[in-house]
ZAMARGU-4260 file (C-alpha; in steps of 0.2 Angstrom, whole numbers, plus 5000, padded with zeros to 4 digits):
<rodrens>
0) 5000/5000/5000 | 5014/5011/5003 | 5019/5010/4986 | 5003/5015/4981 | 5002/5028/4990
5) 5021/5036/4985 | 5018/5031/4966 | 5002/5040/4966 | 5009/5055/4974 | 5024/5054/4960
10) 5009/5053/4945 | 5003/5066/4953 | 5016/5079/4953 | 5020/5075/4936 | 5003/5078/4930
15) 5005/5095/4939 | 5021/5099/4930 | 5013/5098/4913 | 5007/5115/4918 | 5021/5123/4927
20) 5033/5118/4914 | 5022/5124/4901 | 5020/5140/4907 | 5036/5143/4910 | 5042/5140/4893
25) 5028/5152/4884 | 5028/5165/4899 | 5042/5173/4895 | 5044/5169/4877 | 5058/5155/4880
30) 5047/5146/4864 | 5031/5147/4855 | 5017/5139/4861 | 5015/5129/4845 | 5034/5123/4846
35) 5030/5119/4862 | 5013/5109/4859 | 5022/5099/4844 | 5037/5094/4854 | 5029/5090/4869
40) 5019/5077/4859 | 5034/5072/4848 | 5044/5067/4863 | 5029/5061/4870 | 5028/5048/4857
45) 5045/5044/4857 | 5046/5041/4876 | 5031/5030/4877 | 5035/5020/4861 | 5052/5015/4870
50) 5044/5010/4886 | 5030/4998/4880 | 5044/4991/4868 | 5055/4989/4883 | 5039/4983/4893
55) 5036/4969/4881 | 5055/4967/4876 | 5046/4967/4860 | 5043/4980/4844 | 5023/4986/4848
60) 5009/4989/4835 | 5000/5005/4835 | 4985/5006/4846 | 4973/5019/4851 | 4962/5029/4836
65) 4962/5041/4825 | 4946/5052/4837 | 4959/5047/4851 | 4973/5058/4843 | 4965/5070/4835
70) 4958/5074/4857 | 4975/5072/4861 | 4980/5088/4849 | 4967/5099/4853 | 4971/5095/4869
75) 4990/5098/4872 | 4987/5114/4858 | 4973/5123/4867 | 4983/5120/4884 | 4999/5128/4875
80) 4989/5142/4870 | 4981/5146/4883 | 4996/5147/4895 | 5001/5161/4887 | 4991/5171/4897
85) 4986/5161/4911 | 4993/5157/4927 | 4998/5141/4930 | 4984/5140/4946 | 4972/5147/4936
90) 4974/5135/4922 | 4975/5120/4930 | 4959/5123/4940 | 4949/5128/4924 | 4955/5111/4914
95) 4954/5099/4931 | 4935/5107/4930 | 4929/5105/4912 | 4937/5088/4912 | 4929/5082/4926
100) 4912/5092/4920 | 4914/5084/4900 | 4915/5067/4908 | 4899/5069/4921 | 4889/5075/4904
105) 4894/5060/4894 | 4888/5050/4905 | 4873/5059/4908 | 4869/5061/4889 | 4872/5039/4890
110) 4858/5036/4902 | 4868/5036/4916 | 4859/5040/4933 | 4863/5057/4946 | 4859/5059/4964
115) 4853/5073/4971 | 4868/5078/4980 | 4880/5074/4964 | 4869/5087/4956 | 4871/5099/4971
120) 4891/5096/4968 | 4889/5098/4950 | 4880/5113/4952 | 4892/5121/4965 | 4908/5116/4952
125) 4897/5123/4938 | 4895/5140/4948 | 4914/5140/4955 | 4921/5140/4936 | 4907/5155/4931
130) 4913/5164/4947 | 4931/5163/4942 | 4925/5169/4923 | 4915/5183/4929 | 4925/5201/4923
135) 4934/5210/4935 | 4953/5211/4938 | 4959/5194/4941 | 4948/5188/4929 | 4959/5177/4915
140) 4956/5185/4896 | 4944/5176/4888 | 4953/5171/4874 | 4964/5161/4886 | 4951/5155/4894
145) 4940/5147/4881 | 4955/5140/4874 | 4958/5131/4893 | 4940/5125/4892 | 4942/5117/4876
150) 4959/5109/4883 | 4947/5104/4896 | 4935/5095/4885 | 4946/5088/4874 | 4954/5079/4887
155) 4936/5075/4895 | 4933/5064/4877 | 4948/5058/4879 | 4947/5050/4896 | 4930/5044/4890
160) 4936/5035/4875 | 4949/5027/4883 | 4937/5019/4897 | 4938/5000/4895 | 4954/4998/4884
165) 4963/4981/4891 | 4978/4991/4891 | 4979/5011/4893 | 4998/5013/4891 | 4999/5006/4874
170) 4982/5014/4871 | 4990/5031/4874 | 5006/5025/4867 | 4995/5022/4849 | 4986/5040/4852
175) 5002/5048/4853 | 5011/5041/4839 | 4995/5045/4831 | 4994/5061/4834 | 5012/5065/4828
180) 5007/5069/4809 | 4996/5085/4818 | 5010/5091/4830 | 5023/5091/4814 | 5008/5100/4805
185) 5008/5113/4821 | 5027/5113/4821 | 5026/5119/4801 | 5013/5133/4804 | 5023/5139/4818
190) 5039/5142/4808 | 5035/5160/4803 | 5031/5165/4819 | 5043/5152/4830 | 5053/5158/4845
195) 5064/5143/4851 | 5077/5144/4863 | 5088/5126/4871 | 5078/5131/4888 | 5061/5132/4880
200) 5066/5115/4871 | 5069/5106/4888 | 5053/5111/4894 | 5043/5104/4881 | 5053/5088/4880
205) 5053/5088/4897 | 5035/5089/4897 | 5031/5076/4883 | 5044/5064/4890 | 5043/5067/4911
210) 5027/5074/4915 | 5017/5063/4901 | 5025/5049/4895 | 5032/5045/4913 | 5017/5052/4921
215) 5003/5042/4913 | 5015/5026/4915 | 5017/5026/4931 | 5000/5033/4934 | 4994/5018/4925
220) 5005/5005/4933 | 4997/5011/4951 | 4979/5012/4945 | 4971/4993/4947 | 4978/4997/4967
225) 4965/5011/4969 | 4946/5010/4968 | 4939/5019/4955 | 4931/5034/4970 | 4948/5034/4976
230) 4956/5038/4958 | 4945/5051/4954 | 4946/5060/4969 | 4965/5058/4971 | 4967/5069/4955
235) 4958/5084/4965 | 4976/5086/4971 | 4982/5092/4954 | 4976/5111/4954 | 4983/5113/4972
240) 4999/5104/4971 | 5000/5117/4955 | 4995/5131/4964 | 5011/5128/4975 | 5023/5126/4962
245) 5017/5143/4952 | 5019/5151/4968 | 5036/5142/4972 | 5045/5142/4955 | 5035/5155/4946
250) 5030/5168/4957 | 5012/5168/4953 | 5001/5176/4965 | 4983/5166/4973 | 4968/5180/4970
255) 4954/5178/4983 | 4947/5173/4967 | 4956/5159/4964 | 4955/5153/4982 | 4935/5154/4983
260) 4933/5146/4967 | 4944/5131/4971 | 4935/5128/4984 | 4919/5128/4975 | 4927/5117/4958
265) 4934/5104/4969 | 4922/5104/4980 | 4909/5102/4972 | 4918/5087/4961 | 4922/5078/4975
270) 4904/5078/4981 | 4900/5070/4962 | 4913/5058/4964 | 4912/5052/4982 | 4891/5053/4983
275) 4889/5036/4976 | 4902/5029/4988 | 4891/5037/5004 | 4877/5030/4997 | 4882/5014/4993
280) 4889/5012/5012 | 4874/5020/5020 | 4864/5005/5010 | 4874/4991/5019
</rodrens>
């Protein structure tokens, strides 16, 4: 168990980097956001095809899909974007939030069933991203912002589609080969308008490689220990544990903003995620 917990705590932190070492690389203009998003999922590609072919001892078929990929692009793309001029707290609370939100409506549009307190905790994550929207002077631009959202949502479709694969590492593996022809397509309509430095480069690959590639592996390898509530909820650590590294590494300051609407985003997630557990339990 102990392993479980120190693996997942790993996972996590890496899945925090994604956004701390994005935003440092397009911040300050260390490279393009396009550069970045097509390296980060070069690298990516690269870094998982050589673990699942050292995981097998063996060469490895191509998995996922096509719909897989083309999710996986918009995601990493729009999350690129979107950093330009977003704090790395305020991102990662606004993707962890869609995400989380685009799953709960799939499976509501499938027929599947909601309490009355997991619609209370949808409503309260529902009105915790409005409040962080709403105008005023900590407000993120909304270009930024709608480009997080679609991050958010395209990651959502993603985590949906890959629901029941036998095996989710070579699964992503497949999407992000996949998804290579698009990030060289990015890469080429970037040129005019590029800005790579070694620095900027690090970050990306260091994103692809580290923070993805090793991220999802190990997050995949510790998975079948946890309960599926337990899972979900875990991942509510994510925005924090990037709030704290933007305030660490980058100097990013927490708006009162921020802070309130955390608390009503994962907040209210957690009461959608956990409600079924209660329930269950208060049944026995």
């Amino acid at each position: 168990m102990g392993r479980a917990v120190v693996l997942t705590a790993v996972a996590m932190v890496a899945f925090a980097a994604n956004s701390l070492l994005a935003r440092l690389g397009v911040r300050d203009g260390l490279i393009d956001a396009g550069s970045f998003s097509a390296l980060r999922l070069i690298s990516g590609a690269v870094g998982l095809w050589l673990l699942v072919t050292w995981r097998s001892g063996r060469l490895q078929a191509v998995a996922g899909s096509t719909t897989g990929a083309v999710a996986l692009f918009v995601y990493a793309a729009a999350f690129s974007f979107a950093y330009l001029n977003v704090s790395a707290a305020m991102g990662a609370l606004m993707l962890f939030g869609a995400v989380q939100l685009t799953m709960v409506a799939v499976g509501l549009w499938q027929g599947e069933s909601v309490s009355g307190a997991q619609w209370l905790g949808l409503s309260a994550a529902m009105a915790g991203l409005v409040a962080l929207l709403l105008p005023g002077l900590s407000a993120p631009p909304v270009g930024s912002a709608s480009l997080m959202l679609l991050s958010g949502v395209a990651w959502g479709i993603y985590s949906v589609l890959g629901r029941g694969v036998s095996d989710p590492l070579l699964s992503t593996t497949g999407n992000f080969i996949r998804a290579v022809p698009l990030a060289v397509g990015l890469l080429l309509v970037s040129l005019p308008a590029a800005s790579v430095s070694a620095l900027g480069v690090t970050y990306a690959v260091l994103s692809g490689v580290v923070a993805s590639g090793a991220g999802y592996a190990i997050w995949y390898t510790v998975l079948p220990a946890l309960s599926s509530p337990v899972a979900a909820a875990v991942q509510l650590s994510v925005p924090v544990i990037t709030a704290i590294g933007g305030v660490l590494l980058l100097a990013e300051d927490v708006s009162l903003r921020l802070v309130v609407a955390s608390f009503a985003v994962l907040g209210g997630i957690a009461i959608v995620i956990l409600a079924p557990l209660f329930s269950a339990r208060a049944k026995k």
